[in-house]
N, C-alpha and C positions, 0 to 999 in steps of 0.2 A: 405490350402489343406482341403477338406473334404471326409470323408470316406461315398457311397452310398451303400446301403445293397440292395445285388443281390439276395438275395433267399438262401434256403438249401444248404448245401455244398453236400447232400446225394442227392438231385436231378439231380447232376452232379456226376456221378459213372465216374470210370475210362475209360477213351478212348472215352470219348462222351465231350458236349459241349453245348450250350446253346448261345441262342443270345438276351439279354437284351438293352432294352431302359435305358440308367441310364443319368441324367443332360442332355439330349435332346442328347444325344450320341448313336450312335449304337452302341455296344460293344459283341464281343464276349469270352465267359467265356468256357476255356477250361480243361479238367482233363488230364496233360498227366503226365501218368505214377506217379500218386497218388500228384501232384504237380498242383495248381490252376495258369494258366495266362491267360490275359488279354488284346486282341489289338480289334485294331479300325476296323471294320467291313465294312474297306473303303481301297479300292487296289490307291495307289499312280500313278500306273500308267495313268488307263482313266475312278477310280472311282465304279467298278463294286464292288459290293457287298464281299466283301473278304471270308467273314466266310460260305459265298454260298458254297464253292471249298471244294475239298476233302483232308483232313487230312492223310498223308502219310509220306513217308522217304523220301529219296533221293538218289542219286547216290554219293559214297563216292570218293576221289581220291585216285586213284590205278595206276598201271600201264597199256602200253597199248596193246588193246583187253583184258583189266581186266576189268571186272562190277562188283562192289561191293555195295550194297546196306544196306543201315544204316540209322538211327536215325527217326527209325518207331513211328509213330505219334509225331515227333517233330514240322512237318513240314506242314504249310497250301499252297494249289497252288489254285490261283486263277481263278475262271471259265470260265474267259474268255481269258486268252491268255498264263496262265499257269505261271505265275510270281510267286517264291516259297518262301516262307518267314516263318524262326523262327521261332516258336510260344512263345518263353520264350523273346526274345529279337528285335521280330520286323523284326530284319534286314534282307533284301533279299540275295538270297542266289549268286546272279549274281552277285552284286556293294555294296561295303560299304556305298557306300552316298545313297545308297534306301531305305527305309524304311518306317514299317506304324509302327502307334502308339500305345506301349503299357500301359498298365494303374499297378500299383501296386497289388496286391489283398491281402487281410488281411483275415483269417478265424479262426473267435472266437465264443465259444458255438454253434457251429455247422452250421455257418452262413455265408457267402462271403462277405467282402467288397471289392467294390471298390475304391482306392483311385485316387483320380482327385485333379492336382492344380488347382490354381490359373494364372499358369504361364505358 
C-alpha cells in the first residue's frame, strides 16, 4: 500500500469536495461533516463521472405516505441516472452488491493522504 498526498486538508472546508488525479485514478476527496472520504469518481453503472452528481441526503424509511429525509450530505447521486451512493462506504443505496470504490484517507500535519493498495 502506499499513501499519495492529495493537497491541504483546509482546501477542502466542510461540505465541499475536490476531484484529484492520484496513481492515474480519478478520485474524489470529500468533507462531510468534518470527516475526509474517498471514492472513485466512476459510477459502476454505465461509467459517468460520479463525483459530477450532487452531494445530498436521501429519503429515510418510514412509514407510508411518510417522507423523511436524512443523511444530508452523506450521499453522492450520480449525473446521469440518479444511482445514489455512500460517501463513507461506497455502497449504493438500491443493492448491496453495487458499489464504487473507496479509497482510505489519512490526514497528518494538515495534509490528505490517500491510501491505495496494491491489491
Amino acid at each position: 500500500m502506499a499513501v499519495y498526498d492529495a493537497g491541504d486538508a483546509s482546501d477542502i472546508p466542510e461540505g465541499t469536495f475536490k476531484i484529484a488525479e492520484i496513481a492515474g485514478r480519478s478520485i474524489g476527496i470529500y468533507n462531510v461533516k468534518g470527516e475526509f472520504n474517498a471514492i472513485h469518481n466512476y459510477c459502476p453503472h454505465q461509467g459517468a463521472k460520479l463525483c459530477k452528481g450532487p452531494v445530498c441526503g436521501t429519503t429515510l424509511a418510514s412509514n407510508v405516505y411518510e417522507y423523511i429525509y436524512g443523511r444530508e450530505q452523506e450521499i453522492v447521486r450520480c449525473p446521469w441516472h440518479g444511482w445514489e451512493f455512500d460517501l463513507k462506504t461506497g455502497k449504493s443505496l438500491f443493492d448491496e452488491k453495487v458499489r464504487t470504490r473507496c479509497y482510505p484517507v489519512q490526514v497528518s500535519g494538515g495534509r490528505i493522504g490517500i491510501v491505495i493498495g496494491s491489491g
